[in-house]
C-alpha positions as CSV (number, residue, x, y, z in Angstrom):
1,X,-16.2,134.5,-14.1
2,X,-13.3,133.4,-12.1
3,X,-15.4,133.0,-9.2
4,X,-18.4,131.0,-11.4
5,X,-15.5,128.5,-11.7
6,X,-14.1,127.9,-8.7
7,X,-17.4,127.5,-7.5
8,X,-18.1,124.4,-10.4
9,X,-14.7,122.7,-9.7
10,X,-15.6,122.9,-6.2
11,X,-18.6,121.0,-7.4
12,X,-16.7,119.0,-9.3
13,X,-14.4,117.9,-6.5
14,X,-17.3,117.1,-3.9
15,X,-19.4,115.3,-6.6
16,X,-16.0,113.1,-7.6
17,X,-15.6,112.5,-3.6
18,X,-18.9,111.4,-2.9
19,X,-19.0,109.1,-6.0
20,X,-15.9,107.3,-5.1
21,X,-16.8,107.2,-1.1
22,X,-20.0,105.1,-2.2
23,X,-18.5,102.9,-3.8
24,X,-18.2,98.7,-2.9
25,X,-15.2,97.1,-2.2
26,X,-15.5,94.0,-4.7
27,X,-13.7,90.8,-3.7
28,X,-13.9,87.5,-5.8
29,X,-12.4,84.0,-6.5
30,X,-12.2,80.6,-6.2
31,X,-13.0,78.7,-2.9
32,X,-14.7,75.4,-1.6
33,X,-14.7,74.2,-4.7
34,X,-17.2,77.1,-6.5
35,X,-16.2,81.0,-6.1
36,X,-16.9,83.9,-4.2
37,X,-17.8,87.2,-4.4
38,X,-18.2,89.9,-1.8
39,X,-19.4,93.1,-2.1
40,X,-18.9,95.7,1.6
41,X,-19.1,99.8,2.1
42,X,-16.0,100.8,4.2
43,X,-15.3,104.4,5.0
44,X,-11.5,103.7,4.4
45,X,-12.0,101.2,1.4
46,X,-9.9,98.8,3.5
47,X,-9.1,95.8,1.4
48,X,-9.4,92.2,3.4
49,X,-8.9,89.7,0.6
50,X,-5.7,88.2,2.7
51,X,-7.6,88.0,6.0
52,X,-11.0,86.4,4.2
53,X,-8.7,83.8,2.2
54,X,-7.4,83.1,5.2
55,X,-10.6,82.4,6.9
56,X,-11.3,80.3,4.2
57,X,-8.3,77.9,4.7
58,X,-8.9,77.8,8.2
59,X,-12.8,76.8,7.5
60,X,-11.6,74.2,5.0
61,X,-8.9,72.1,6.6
62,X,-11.6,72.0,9.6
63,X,-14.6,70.8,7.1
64,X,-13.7,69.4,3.7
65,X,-14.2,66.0,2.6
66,X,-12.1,66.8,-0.2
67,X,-8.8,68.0,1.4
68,X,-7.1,64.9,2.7
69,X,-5.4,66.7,5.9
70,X,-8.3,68.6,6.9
71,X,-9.8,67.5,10.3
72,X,-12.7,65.9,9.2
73,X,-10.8,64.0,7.0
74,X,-8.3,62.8,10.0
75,X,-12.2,62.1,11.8
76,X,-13.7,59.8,8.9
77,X,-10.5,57.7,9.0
78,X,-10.3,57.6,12.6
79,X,-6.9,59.1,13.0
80,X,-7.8,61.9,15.5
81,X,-11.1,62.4,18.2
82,X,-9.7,66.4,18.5
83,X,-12.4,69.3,17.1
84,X,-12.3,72.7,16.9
85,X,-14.4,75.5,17.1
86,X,-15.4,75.8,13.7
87,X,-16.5,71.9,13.6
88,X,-18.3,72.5,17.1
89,X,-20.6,75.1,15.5
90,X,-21.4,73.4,12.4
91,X,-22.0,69.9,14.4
92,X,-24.2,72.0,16.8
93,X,-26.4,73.3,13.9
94,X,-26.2,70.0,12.2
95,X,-28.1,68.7,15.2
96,X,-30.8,71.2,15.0
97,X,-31.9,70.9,11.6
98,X,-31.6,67.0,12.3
99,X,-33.7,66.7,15.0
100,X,-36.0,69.3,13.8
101,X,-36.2,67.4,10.5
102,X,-37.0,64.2,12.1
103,X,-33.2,62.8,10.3
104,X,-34.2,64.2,6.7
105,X,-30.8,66.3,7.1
106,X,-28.4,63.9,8.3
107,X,-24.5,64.4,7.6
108,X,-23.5,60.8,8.7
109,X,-25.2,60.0,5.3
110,X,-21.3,60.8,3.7
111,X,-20.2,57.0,3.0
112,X,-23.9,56.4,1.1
113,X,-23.4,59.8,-0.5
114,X,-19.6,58.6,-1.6
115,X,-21.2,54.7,-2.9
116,X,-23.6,56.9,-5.1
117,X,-20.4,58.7,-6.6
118,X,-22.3,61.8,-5.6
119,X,-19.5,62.5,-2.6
120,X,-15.7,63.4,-2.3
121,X,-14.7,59.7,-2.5
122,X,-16.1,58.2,-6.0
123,X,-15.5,54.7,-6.4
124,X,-14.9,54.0,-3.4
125,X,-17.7,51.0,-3.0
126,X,-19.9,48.7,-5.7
127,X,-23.2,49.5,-5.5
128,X,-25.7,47.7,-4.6
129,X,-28.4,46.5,-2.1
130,X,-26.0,44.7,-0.1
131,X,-23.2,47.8,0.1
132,X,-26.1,50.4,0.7
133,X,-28.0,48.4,3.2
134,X,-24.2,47.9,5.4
135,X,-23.6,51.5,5.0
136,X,-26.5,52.4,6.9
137,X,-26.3,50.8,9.8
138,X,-24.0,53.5,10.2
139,X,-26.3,56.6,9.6
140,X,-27.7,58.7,12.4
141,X,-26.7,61.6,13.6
142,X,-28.1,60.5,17.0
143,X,-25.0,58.3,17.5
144,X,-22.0,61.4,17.1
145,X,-21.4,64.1,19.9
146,X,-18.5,66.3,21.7
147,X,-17.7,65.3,25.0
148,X,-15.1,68.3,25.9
149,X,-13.0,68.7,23.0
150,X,-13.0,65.4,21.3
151,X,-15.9,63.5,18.8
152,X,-17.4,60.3,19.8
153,X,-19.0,58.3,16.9
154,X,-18.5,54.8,15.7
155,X,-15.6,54.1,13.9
156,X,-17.5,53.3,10.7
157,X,-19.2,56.6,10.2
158,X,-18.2,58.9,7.6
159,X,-20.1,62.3,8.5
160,X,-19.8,64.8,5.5
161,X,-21.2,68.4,6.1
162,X,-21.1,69.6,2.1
163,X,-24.9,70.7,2.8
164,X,-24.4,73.2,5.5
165,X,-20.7,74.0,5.3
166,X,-20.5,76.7,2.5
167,X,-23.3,78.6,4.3
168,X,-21.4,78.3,7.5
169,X,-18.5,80.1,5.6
170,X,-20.4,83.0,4.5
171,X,-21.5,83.5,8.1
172,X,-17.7,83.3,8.9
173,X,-16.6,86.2,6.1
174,X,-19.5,88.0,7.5
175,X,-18.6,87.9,11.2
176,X,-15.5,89.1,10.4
177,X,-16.8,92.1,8.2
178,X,-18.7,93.2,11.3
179,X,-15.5,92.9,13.6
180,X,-14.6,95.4,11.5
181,X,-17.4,97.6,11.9
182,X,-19.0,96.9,8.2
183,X,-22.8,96.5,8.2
184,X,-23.3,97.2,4.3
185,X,-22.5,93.5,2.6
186,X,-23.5,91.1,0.0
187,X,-21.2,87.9,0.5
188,X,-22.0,84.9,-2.0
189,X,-20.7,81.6,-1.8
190,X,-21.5,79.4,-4.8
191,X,-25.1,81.1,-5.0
192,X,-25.2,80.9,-1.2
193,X,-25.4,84.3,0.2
194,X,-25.8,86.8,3.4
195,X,-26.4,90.6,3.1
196,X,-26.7,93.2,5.8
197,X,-27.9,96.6,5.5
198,X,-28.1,98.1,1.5
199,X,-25.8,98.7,-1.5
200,X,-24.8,101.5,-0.6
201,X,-23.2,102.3,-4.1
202,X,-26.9,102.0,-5.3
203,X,-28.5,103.8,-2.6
204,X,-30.6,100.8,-2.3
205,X,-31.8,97.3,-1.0
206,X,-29.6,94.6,-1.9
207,X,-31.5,92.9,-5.4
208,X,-31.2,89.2,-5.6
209,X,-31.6,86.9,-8.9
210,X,-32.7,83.6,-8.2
211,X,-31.4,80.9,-10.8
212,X,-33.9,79.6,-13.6
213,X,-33.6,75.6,-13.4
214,X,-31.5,75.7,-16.7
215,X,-30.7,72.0,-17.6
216,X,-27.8,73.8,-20.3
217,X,-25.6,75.4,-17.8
218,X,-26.6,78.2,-18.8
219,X,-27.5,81.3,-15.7
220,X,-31.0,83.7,-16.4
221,X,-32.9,85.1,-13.7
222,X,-36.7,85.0,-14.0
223,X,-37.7,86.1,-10.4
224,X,-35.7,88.9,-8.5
225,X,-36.3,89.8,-4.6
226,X,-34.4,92.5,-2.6
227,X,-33.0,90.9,1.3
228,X,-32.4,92.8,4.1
229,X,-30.3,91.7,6.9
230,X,-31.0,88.2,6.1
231,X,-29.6,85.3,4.2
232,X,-30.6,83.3,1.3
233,X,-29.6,79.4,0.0
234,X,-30.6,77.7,-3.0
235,X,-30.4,73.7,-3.5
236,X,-31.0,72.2,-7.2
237,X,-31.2,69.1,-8.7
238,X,-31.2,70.3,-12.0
239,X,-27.4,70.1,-12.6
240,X,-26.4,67.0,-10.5
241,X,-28.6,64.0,-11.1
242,X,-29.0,60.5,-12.2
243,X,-31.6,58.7,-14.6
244,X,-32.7,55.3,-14.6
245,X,-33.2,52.6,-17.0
246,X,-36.7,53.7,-16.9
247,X,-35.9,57.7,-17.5
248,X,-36.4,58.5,-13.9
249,X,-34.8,61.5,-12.6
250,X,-33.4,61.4,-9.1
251,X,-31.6,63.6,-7.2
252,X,-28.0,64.2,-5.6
253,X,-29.6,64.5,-2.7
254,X,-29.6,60.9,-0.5
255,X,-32.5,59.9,1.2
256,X,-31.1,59.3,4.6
257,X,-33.9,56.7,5.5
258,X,-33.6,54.0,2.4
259,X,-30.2,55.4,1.6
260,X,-30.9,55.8,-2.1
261,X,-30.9,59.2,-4.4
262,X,-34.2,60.8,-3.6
263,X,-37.1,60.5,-6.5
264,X,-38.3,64.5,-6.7
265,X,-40.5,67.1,-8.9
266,X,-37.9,69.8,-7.3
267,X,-36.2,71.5,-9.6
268,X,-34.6,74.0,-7.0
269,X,-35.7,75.7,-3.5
270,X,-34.6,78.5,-2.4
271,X,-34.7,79.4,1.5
272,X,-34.6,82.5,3.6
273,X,-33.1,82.2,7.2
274,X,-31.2,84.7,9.4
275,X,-28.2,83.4,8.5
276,X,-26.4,81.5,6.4
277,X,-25.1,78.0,7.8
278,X,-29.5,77.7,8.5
279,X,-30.5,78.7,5.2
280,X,-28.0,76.0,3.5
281,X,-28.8,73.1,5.7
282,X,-32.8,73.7,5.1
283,X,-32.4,73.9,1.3
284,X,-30.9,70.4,1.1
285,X,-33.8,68.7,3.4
286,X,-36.7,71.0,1.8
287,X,-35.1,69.4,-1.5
288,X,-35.8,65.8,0.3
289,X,-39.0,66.7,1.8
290,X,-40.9,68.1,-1.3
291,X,-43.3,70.8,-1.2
292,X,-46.4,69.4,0.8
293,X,-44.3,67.9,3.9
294,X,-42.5,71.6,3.7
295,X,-46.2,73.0,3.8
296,X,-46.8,71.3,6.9
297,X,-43.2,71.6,8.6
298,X,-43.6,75.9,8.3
299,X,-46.4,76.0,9.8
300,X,-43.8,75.5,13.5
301,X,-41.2,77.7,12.0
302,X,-41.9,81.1,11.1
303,X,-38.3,82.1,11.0
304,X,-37.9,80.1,7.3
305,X,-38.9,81.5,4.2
306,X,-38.9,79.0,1.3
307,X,-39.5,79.0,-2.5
308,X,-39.7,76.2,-5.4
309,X,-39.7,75.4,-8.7
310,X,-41.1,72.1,-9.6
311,X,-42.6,70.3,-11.6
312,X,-46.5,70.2,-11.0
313,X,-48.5,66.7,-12.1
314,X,-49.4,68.1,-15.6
315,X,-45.1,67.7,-16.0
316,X,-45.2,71.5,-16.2
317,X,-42.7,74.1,-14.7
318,X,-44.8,75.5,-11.4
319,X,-43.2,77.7,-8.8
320,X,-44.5,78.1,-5.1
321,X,-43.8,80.5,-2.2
322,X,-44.0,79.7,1.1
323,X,-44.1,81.5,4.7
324,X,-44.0,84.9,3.1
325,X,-41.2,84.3,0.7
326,X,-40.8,87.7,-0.8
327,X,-42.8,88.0,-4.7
C-alpha cells in the first residue's frame, strides 16, 4: 500500500511539473497608444517585461507623431536630418508598399491626415479646398530618402508612419523573443499580431478571432482562423469615421491622391503577411483600394493573404477572402 502511493504522488509530482512547464508566460499593457499582450513558452519561464518596455520606448521616441521629442517629431519640424536604425527599416518598407501600391500607401500624407483631425496634431489647419490642395504639393513619398545617416525631404513635409509602425513594433518584440531562443509566441499590438510556432500550453495552433465590425464598441468574434509562423493586421473604418451632410460615411483613411477621407463599403480587412510591419502597411492601402483593385493587385503577390467585410451593393454585410485567406 505504501508502495501504491509513492508510486501516485510520484504521478502526482510529474503531472504537476509538466502542467506548469507548459505553461505561457503572459505579458500585457499599455503602449503606442492601444495595449499589448504577449504570450511565449520558455523553458526557464524567464520574464522580459523590462527589456520589451524598453524596446518599446526606444521604437517610440524613433517613430511617434505624438511624442514631441521623439525623432520623427524633431524631422517634421526640421530640427534634426539624423535617423536611426529603427526609422531606416520602417522608411525602407514604407517605400516598398509605396511603390508597389502605385502611392495608395503614402506616409508624407501626415499634414493632410493632421487638417482632417484624423492625425497627432488636430487643429492644427482650417479646412478647406485651399489648405488641402497646399498641403499636397507636399505628398509623395518619391521626394524623401537616406543619404548615409541623415533624411532628405522638403522642409514642408510632415511624413507620419501610424499605418505601419505598430506592426513594425511587433516584429521588434518578436526579434528579440528569438534572440532569446523562443519560437513559441503570440505577440499583439492593438489587434496587430505575429505568432511563431503553437500554444504550447494548448498543445496547439495558435486560434485567432477576427473583430466583428461592431459600430457599439463592443468586441465579438464571428470568424476564427489558427496562423502559423505568420502575421496578421486588421484595418477598420468602423470606429474612426466622418459623415457628411448627406449621411456619407468616409473613412480615417486619406486618399493620398485628392487628399480627402476615402469614400469606402470596407468595414474592416484583415491581411496575412510574413511579418508584421508588411501586414500593417497593406491593411491601410487594401482599406483605400477596395476589394476589386485588391482582386487585381494579388494576382502579383502571392505572399499576401487578405480578408473583408463590406458592405455589398444591396447595403448588406458581405465578407470576402482573398489569395487563400484561411476559412
Amino acid at each position: 500500500m505504501k508502495r501504491i502511493l509513492s508510486i501516485v504522488f510520484l504521478a502526482f509530482i510529474v503531472v504537476a511539473c509538466t502542467s506548469k512547464a507548459t505553461e505561457n508566460v503572459k505579458l500585457q499593457g499599455p503602449v503606442f497608444g492601444t495595449d499589448f499582450s504577449i504570450l511565449y513558452y520558455a523553458e526557464d519561464s524567464a520574464n522580459y517585461i523590462e527589456a520589451i518596455d524598453s524596446l518599446f520606448q526606444v521604437v517610440n521616441m524613433s517613430l511617434s507623431t505624438y511624442i514631441p521629442e521623439s525623432r520623427l517629431s524633431q524631422i517634421n519640424r526640421n530640427e534634426t536630418t539624423a535617423v536611426d536604425e529603427h526609422f531606416k527599416k520602417v522608411l525602407k518598407a514604407s517605400k516598398e508598399v509605396y511603390r508597389f501600391s502605385e502611392g495608395v500607401f503614402d506616409p508624407t500624407i501626415g499634414n493632410v491626415v493632421n487638417a482632417w483631425n484624423f492625425g497627432a496634431d488636430e487643429n492644427k489647419f482650417v479646412i478647406d479646398s485651399t489648405t488641402i490642395d497646399s498641403l499636397m504639393q507636399y505628398v509623395g513619398l518619391n521626394r524623401v530618402g537616406i543619404v548615409g545617416d541623415n533624411l532628405k525631404k522638403p522642409k514642408e513635409t510632415y511624413i507620419e508612419f501610424n499605418a505601419i509602425a505598430k506592426g513594425y513594433g511587433v516584429d521588434v518584440v518578436c526579434e528579440f523573443l528569438e534572440s532569446k531562443g523562443i519560437d513559441n509566441y503570440l505577440v499583439t499590438i492593438g489587434g496587430d499580431m505575429r505568432v511563431s510556432g503553437i500554444n504550447k500550453e494548448k498543445g496547439q495552433p495558435w486560434l485567432i478571432g477576427i473583430d466583428d465590425p461592431n459600430f457599439d464598441g463592443t468586441q465579438t468574434y464571428s470568424k476564427t482562423i489558427t496562423l502559423k509562423d505568420e502575421a496578421m493586421a486588421t484595418s477598420g473604418t468602423y470606429r474612426k469615421f466622418k459623415v457628411d451632410e448627406n449621411g456619407q460615411r468616409y473613412a480615417h483613411i486619406i486618399n493620398t491622391k485628392t487628399g480627402y477621407p476615402t469614400k469606402t463599403n470596407v468595414l474592416s480587412v484583415s491581411v496575412i503577411a510574413k511579418d508584421c510591419m508588411t501586414a500593417d502597411a497593406y491593411a491601410t492601402t487594401f482599406q483605400a483600394m477596395g476589394v476589386e483593385k485588391v482582386k487585381s493587385f494579388l494576382v502579383n503577390h502571392p505572399e499576401l493573404k487578405a480578408y473583408f467585410i463590406y458592405l455589398n451593393a444591396n447595403n448588406e454585410l458581405d465578407f470576402i477572402g482573398l489569395n487563400g485567406f484561411p476559412e
